[in-house]
C-alpha positions as CSV (number, residue, x, y, z in Angstrom):
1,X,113.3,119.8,78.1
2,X,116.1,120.8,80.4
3,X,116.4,120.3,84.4
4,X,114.7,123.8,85.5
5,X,112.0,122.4,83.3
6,X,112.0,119.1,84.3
7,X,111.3,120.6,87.7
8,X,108.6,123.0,87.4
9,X,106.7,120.6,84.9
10,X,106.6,117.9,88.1
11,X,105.8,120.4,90.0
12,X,102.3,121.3,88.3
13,X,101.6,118.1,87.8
14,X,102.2,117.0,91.3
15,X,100.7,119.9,92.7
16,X,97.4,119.2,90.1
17,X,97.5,115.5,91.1
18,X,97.3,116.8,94.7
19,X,94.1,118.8,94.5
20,X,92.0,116.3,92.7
21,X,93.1,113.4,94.9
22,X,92.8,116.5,98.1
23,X,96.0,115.4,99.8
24,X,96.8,117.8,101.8
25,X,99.5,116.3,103.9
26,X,102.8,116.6,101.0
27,X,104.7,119.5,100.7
28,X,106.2,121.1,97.3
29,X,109.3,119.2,96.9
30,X,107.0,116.3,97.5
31,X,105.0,117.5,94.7
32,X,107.6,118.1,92.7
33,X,109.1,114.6,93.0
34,X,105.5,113.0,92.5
35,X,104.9,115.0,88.9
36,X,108.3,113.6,87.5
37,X,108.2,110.5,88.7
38,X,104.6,110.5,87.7
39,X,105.8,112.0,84.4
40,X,107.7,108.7,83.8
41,X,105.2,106.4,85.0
42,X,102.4,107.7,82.9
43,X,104.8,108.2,79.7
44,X,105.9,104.2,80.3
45,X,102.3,103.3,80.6
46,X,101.5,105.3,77.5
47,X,103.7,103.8,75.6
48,X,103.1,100.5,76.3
49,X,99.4,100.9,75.7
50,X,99.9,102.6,72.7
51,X,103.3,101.5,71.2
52,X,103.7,104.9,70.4
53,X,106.9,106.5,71.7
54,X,106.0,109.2,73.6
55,X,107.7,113.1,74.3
56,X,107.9,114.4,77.3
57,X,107.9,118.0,75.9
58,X,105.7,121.1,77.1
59,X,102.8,120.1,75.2
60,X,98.8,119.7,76.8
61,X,99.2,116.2,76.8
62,X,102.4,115.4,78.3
63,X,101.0,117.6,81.1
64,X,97.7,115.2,81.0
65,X,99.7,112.3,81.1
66,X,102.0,113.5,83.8
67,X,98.9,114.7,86.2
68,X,97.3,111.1,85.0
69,X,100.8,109.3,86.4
70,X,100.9,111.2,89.5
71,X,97.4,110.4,90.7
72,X,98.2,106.8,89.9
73,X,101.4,107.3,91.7
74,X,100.1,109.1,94.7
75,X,96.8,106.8,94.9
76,X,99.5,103.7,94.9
77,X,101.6,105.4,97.8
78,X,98.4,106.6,99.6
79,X,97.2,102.8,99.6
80,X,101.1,101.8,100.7
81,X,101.2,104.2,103.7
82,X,97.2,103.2,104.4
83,X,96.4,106.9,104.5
84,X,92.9,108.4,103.9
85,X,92.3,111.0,101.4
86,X,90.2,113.3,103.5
């Protein structure tokens, strides 16, 4: 997957990871950095759970994992920064 992808893949998936967790407070670049680096955090927890090597391609379930890393990774920061989901 190239950069323009890498970017609008972490975008979805940050902006999905936003509505289920209802955090209204980030903005889109915000978004976009949670789904990659949620990307990569789900894909490293993946394969360690799995020992499967994983591809971060535009498949269904690299999407799942990424949205699945990016609530983790917002739920993490959103106990960090003590804010309440509202």
């Amino acid at each position: 997957m190239n950069v323009l992808g890498w970017i609008v893949f972490g975008a979805l998936a940050g902006w999905v990871a936003s509505l289920v967790i209802r955090d209204k407070h980030r903005g889109c670049l915000t978004n976009m950095v949670t789904g990659i680096l949620g990307a990569l955090l789900g894909g490293f927890i993946y394969q360690l759970t799995t020992g499967k090597k994983w591809d971060f391609g535009w498949h269904w379930s690299s999407f799942g994992v990424a949205v699945l890393g990016s609530l983790l990774l917002l739920l993490i920061i959103n106990l960090v920064t003590r804010r309440r989901v509202e």
